[in-house]
C-alpha positions in Angstrom: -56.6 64.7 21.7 -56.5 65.0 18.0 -59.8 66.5 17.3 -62.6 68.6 19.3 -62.3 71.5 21.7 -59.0 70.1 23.4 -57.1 69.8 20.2 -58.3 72.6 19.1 -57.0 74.7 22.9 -53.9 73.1 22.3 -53.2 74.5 19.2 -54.4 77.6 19.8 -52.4 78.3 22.6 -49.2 76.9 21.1 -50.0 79.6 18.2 -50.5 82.9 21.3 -47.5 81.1 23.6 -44.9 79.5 21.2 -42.7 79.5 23.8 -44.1 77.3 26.2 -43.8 73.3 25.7 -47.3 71.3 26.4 -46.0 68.0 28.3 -49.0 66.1 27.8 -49.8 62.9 30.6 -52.4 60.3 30.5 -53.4 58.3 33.4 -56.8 58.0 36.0 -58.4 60.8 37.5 -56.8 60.1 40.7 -53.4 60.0 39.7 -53.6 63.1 37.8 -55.3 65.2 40.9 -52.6 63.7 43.0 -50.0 65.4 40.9 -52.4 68.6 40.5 -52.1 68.8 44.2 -48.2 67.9 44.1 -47.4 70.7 41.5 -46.5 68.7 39.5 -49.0 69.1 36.6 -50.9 72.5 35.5 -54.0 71.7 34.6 -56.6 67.9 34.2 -59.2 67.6 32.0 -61.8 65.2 33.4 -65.1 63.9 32.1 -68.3 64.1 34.2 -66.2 65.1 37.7 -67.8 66.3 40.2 -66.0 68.9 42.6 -62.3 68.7 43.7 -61.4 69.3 47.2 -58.9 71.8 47.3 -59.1 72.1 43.6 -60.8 74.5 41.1 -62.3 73.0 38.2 -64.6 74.6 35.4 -66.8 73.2 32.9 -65.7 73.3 29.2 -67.3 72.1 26.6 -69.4 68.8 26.0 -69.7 65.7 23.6 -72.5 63.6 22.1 -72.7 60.5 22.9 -72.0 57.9 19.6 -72.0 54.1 19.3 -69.4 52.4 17.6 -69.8 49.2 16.0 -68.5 46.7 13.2 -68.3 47.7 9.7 -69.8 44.2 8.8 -72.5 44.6 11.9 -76.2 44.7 10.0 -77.1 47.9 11.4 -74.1 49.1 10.5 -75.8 50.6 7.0 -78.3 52.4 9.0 -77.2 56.6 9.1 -78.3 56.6 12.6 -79.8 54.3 15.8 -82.3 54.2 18.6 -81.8 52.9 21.9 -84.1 49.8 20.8 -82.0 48.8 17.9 -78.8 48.5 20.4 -80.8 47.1 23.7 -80.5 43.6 22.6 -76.6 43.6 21.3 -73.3 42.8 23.1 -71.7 46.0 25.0 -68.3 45.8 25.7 -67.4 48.2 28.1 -63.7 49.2 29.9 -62.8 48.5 33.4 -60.8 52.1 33.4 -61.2 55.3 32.1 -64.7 56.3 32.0 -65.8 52.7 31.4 -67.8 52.3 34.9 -69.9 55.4 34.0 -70.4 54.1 30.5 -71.7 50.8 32.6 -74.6 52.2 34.0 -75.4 54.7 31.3 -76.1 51.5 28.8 -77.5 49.5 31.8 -80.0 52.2 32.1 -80.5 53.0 28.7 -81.0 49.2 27.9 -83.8 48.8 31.1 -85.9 52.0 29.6 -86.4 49.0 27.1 -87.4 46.3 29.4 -84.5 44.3 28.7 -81.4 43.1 30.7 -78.2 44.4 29.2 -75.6 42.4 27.9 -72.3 43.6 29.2 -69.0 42.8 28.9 -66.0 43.9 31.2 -62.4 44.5 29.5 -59.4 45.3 31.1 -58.1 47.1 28.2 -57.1 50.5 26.8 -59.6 52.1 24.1 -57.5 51.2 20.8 -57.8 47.8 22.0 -61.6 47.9 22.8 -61.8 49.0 19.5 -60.0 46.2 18.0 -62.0 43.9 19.7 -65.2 45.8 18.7 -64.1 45.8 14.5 -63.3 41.7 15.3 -66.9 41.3 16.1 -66.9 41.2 19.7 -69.4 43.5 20.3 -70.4 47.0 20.2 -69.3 49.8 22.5 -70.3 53.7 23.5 -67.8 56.6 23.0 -68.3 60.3 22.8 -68.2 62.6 20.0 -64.7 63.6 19.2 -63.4 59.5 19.6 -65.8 59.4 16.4 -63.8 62.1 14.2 -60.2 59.5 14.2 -60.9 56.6 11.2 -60.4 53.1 13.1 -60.5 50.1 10.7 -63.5 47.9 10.7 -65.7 50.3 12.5 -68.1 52.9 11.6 -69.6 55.5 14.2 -73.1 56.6 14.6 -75.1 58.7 15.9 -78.3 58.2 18.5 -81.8 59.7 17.7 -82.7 59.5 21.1 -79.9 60.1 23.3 -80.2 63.4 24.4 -77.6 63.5 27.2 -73.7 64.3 26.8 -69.8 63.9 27.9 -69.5 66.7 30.4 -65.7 68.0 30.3 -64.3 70.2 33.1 -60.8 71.4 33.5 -59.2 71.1 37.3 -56.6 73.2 38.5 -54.8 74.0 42.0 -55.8 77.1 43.7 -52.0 77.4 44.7 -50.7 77.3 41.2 -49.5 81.3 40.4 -48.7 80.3 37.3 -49.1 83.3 34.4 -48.5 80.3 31.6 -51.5 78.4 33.5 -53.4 81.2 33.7 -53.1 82.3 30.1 -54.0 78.7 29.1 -57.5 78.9 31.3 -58.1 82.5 29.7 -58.0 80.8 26.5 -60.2 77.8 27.5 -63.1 79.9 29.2 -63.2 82.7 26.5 -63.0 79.4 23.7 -66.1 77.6 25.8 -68.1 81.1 26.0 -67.8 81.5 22.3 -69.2 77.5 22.2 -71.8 78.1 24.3 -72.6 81.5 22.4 -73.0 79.5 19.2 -75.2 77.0 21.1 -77.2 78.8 23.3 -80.8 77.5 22.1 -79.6 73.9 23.1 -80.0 72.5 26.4 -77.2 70.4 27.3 -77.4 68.1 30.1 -74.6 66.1 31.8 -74.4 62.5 30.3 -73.3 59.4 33.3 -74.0 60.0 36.5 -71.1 62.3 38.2 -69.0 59.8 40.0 -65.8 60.6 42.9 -62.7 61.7 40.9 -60.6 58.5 40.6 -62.8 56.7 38.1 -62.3 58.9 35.3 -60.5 58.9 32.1 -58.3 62.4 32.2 -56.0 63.7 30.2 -53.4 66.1 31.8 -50.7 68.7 30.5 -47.5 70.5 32.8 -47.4 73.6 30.4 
């Protein structure tokens, strides 16, 4: 939220539409498409969804994939990682949010190196995951924009050869008339053209494997 392509359609729109207030609500995937459905919330932005029933939904923009580790960890000096350097660490990985897709992305990462992962399950929101990764815990993935926000005892970095991405797609009700909605997605499609303008030599592929909506970390906002 404070950094990337969402922060930066937020602001944005406040600037075109001062008038309108952003109510901004966290929560799963299936919540937030429950109150999509309800009218009770504009618009959902969703990583790696697949499609809605009875909902729209458009891809947006896209996110590296980083690892974040302990300032103190010994690789920690190194200005980027392979997959081999991380096969053999401790993952800690969230039960919510995008945490099961996260899962199998490492399991399967870690097997291309003939090793069995070593994963560990917390029930816990990021900022805590992140504490528990600067005590030493362990390590953990995140995507791009995560990476941009200073957390204490960690440093971010980049992998050479990950070469897939965060795939983020905005869901919307086919019922909702709203012109305030409807400016909003102008902005966000004309924004991700321009993106994908600047970037069209790259090849950007979808990162976890697309999973039912209700697994997902989303963030959500009733314009």
């Amino acid at each position: 939220m404070a950094t990337g392509f969402l922060a930066d359609l937020r602001r944005r729109y406040r600037a075109a539409h001062p008038g309108i207030e952003q109510s901004i609500v966290e929560g799963p995937s299936s919540h937030t498409l429950a109150m999509i459905r309800d009218g009770k919330l504009d618009v959902a932005f969703i990583i790696n969804v697949a499609n809605v029933p009875d909902c729209h939904s458009r891809h947006l923009w896209n996110e590296a994939l980083v690892i974040a580790l302990p300032a103190a960890h010994p690789i920690a000096t190194l200005e980027s990682l392979a997959w081999a350097d991380l096969a053999t660490e401790n993952f800690l990985v969230r039960q919510g949010g995008a945490g099961p897709q996260v899962f199998e992305h490492i399991v399967r990462r870690v097997a291309e190196h003939g090793r069995s992962p070593r994963l560990q399950r917390r029930d816990v929101g990021r900022d805590t995951l992140m504490h528990m990764v600067a005590a030493g815990e362990g390590i953990t993935l995140t995507h791009e924009a995560g990476s941009h926000m200073p957390f204490p005892g960690i440093v971010f970095r980049p992998i050479d050869d990950e070469k897939e991405h965060a795939w983020f797609s905005a869901v919307w009700s086919p019922q909702n008339r709203s012109p305030a909605l409807r400016n909003f997605l102008d902005l966000a499609m004309h924004m991700s053209r321009m993106d994908g303008l600047t970037m069209q030599a790259q090849t950007v592929p979808s990162s976890f494997p697309v999973k039912i909506p209700g697994h997902h970390e989303t963030g959500a906002a009733p314009l």
